[in-house]
DOLUMMAR-753073 format. One record per residue (C-alpha): residue number from 0; x, y, z. Coordinates in steps of 0.02 Angstrom, whole numbers. Last residue first. Example, Ala and Ser with C-alpha at 12.3 -4.5 7.8 and 13.67 -1.06 7.14 Angstrom:
BEGIN
ATOM  resi       x       y       z
ATOM     1     684     -53     357
ATOM     0     615    -225     390
// end
This chain:
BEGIN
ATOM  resi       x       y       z
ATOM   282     340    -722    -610
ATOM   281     234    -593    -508
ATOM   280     215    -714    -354
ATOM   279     410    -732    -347
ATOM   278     429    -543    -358
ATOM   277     308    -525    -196
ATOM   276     416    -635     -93
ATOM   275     569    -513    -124
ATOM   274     470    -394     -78
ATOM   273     412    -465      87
ATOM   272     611    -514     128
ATOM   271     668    -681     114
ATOM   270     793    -731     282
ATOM   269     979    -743     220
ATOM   268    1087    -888     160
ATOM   267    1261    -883     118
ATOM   266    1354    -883     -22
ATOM   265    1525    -803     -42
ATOM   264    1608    -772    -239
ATOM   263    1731    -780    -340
ATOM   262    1665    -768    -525
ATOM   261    1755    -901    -632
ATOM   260    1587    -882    -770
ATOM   259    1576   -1064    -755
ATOM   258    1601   -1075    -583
ATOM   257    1475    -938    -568
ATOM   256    1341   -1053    -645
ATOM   255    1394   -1205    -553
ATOM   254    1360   -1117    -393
ATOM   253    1184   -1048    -438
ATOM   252    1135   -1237    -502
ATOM   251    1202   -1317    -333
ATOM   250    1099   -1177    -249
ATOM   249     937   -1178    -351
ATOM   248     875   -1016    -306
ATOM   247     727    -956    -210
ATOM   246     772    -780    -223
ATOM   245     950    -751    -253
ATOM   244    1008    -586    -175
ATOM   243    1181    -500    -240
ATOM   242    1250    -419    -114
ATOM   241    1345    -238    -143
ATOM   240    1213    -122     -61
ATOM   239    1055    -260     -55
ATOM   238    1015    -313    -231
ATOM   237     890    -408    -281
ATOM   236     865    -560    -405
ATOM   235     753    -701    -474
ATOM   234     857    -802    -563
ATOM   233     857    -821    -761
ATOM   232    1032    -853    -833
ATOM   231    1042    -669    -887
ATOM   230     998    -607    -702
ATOM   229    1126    -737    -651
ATOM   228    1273    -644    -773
ATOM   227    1238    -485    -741
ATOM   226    1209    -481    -556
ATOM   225    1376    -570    -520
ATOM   224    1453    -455    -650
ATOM   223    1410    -315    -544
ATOM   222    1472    -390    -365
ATOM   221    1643    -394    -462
ATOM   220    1714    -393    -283
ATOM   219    1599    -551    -238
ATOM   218    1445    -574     -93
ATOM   217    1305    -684    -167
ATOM   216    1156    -689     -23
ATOM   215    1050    -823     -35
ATOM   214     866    -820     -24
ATOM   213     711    -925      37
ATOM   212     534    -922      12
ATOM   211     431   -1024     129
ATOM   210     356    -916     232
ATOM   209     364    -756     167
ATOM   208     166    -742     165
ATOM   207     135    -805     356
ATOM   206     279    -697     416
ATOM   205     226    -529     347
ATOM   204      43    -569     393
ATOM   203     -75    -657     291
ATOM   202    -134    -635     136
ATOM   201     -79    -697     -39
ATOM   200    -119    -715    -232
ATOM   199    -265    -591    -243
ATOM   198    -288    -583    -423
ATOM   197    -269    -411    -575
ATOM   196    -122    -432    -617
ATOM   195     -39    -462    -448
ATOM   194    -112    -428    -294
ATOM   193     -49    -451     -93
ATOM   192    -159    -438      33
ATOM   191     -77    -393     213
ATOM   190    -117    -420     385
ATOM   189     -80    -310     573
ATOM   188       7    -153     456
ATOM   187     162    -105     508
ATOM   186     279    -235     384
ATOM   185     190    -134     246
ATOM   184     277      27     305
ATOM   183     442     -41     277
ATOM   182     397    -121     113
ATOM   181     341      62      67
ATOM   180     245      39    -112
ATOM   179      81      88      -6
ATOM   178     -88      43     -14
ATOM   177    -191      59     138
ATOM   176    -352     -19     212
ATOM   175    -404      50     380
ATOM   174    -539      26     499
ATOM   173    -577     134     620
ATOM   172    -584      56     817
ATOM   171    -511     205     932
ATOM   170    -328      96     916
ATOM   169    -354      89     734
ATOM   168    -345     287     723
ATOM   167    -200     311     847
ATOM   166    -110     180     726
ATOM   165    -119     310     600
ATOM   164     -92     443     666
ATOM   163      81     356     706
ATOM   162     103     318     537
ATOM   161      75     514     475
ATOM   160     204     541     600
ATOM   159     326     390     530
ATOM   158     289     468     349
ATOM   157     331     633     387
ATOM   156     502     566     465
ATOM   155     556     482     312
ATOM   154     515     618     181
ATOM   153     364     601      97
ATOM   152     336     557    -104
ATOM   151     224     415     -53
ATOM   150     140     418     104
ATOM   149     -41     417      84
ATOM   148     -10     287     -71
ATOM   147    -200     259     -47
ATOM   146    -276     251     117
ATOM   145    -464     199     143
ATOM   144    -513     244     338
ATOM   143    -667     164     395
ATOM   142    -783     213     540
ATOM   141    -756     397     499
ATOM   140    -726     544     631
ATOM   139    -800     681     545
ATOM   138    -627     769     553
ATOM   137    -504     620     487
ATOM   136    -516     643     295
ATOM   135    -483     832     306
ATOM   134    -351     789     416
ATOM   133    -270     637     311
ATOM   132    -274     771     173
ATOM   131    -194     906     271
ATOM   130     -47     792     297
ATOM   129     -18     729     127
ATOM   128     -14     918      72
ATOM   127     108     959     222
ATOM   126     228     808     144
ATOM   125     180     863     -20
ATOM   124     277    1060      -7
ATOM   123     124    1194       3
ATOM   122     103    1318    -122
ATOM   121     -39    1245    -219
ATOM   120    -117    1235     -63
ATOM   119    -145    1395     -52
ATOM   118     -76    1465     124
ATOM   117    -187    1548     257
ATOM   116    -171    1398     355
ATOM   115      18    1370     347
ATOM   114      68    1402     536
ATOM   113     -62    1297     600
ATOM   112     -24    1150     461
ATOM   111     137    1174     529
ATOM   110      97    1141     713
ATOM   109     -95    1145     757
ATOM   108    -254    1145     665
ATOM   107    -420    1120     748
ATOM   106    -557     997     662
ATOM   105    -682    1084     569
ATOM   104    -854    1058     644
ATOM   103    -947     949     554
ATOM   102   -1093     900     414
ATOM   101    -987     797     288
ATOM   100   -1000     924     159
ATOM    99    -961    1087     270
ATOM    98    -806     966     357
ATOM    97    -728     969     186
ATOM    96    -760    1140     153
ATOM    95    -688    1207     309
ATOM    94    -528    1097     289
ATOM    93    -508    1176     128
ATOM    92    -539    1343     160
ATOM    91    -411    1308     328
ATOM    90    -279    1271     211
ATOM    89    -301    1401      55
ATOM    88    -402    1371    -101
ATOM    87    -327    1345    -274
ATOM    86    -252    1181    -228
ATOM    85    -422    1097    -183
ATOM    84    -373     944    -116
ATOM    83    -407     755    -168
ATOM    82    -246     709    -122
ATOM    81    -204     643    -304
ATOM    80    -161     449    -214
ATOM    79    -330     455    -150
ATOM    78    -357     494      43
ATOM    77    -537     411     102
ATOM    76    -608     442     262
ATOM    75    -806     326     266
ATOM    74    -919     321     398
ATOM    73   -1020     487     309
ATOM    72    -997     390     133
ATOM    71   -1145     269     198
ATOM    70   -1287     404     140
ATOM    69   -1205     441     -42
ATOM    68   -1195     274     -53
ATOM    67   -1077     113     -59
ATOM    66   -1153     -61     -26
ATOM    65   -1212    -124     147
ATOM    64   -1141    -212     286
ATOM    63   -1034     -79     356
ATOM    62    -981     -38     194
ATOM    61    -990    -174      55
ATOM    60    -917    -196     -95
ATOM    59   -1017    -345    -231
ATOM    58    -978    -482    -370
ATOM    57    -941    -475    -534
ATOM    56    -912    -307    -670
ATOM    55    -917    -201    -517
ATOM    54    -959     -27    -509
ATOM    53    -852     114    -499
ATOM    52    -848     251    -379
ATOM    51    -940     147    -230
ATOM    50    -790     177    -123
ATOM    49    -760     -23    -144
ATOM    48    -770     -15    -310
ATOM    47    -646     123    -303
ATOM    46    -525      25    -210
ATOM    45    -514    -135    -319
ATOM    44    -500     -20    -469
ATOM    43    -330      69    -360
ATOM    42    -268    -105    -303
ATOM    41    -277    -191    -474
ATOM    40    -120    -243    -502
ATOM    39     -82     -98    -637
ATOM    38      91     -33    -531
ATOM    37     162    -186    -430
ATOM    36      62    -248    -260
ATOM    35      12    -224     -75
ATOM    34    -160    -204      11
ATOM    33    -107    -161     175
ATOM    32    -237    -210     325
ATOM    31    -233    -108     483
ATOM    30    -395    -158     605
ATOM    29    -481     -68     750
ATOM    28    -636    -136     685
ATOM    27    -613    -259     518
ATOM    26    -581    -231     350
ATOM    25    -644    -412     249
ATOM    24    -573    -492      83
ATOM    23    -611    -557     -72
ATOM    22    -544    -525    -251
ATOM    21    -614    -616    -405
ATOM    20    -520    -552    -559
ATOM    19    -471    -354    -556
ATOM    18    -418    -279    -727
ATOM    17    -480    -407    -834
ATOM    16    -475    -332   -1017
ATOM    15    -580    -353   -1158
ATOM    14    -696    -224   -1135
ATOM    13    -646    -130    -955
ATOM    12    -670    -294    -820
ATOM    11    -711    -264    -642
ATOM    10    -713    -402    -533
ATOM     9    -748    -416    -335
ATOM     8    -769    -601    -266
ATOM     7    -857    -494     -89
ATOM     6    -755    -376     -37
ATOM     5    -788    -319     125
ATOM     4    -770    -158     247
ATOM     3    -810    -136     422
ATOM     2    -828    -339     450
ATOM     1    -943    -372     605
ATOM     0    -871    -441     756
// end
């Protein structure tokens, strides 16, 4: 099966400074792949290469086996992180204008969109703005769907509906890359590449990249002081509701260390979450 969308040992350097250092990886059919990682990893330059907005310092983006056009854009859906709607035109002017440029029939609006189609955008709260992007992106039924932060800002049940389209999409064959910062939403997506400053440092499912990174759970009363005192000592911390987590600790050194503070305090060991996975690889 051929690859939808590749990156072939991308790099993209602005003077002096590496902002994406030999990145690889393939999009294929009927395929959800998350590209995960911290603000100024990379994910946004390694994206617009691939969209054929930028060009690469190193190595090549291709789009169904050849590099971004004009031409190739017509297999392509792509919803940037701005939305990349016209806020001074109403609902159905912009999804009439997007399918105008891509050659189609504009795809017909139903529930809230529906309701709101005479509306300027500008008006619109972001979770309908999010969802009239992924429209406009969706109506000349791409090949390849490029998703940046498509959910961020939306309430919980906006996001599991946009989700949902979503999956419909990969089930009919697109391909999809997405960012998101959503560790909940990551754990959806069939493989994920992780970046950090600028490198690919893991990919794999959710399983295949946790494994091997462990964490203890601290549970005191002065659950504050507990955080206080091992972030100053140097672990690698999170908190869920009053537990401390210790990621990849040194257990006989994390016990001595709130002995000597006198914190009370219940260890136990808990299964390493995806985030807490992706702070070791940025340390």
């Amino acid at each position: 099966m051929s690859a939808l969308l590749q990156a072939r040992s991308l790099s993209r350097s602005f003077g002096g400074f590496t902002a994406v250092d030999d990145v690889s990886f393939d999009v294929q059919p009927g395929e959800v792949v998350g590209l995960l990682g911290a603000n100024g990893a990379g994910k946004t330059t390694v994206i617009r290469m691939l969209l054929g907005l930028l060009r690469p310092t190193h190595g090549e983006a291709l789009l169904n086996g050849r590099h971004p056009s004009r031409l190739g854009r017509e297999h392509l859906g792509y919803v940037p992180q701005s939305l990349g709607l016209y806020t001074e035109l109403t609902v159905r002017e912009n999804l009439d204008f997007a399918a105008q440029a891509f050659g189609c029939e504009p795809m017909p609006l139903t529930g809230h969109l529906l309701e709101a189609q005479d509306r300027l955008v500008s008006d619109l709260p972001l979770g309908l703005r999010r969802q009239l992007a992924f429209v406009c992106a969706l109506q000349h039924e791409p090949d390849v769907l490029v998703l940046d932060e498509p959910t961020s800002g939306v309430e919980p049940l906006r996001r599991a509906r946009l989700w949902d389209q979503i999956r419909e999409q990969s089930r009919r064959g697109v391909g999809v890359l997405v960012t998101t910062h959503y560790m909940q939403e990551a754990e959806q997506c069939d493989r994920l590449l992780l970046m950090s400053t600028g490198r690919l440092v893991a990919a794999g499912t959710v399983a295949d990249i946790v494994d091997g990174t462990t964490a203890v759970a601290v549970a005191s009363d002065d659950w504050s002081t507990v955080f206080e005192v091992l972030g100053r000592d140097g672990f690698a911390l999170n908190l869920d509701g009053r537990d401390v987590r210790v990621i990849d600790p040194d257990e006989a050194r994390l016990r001595e260390v709130l002995a000597q503070h006198g914190i009370v305090a219940t260890l136990r060991p808990v299964r390493a979450t995806i985030e807490e996975r992706m702070t070791m690889l940025g340390r």
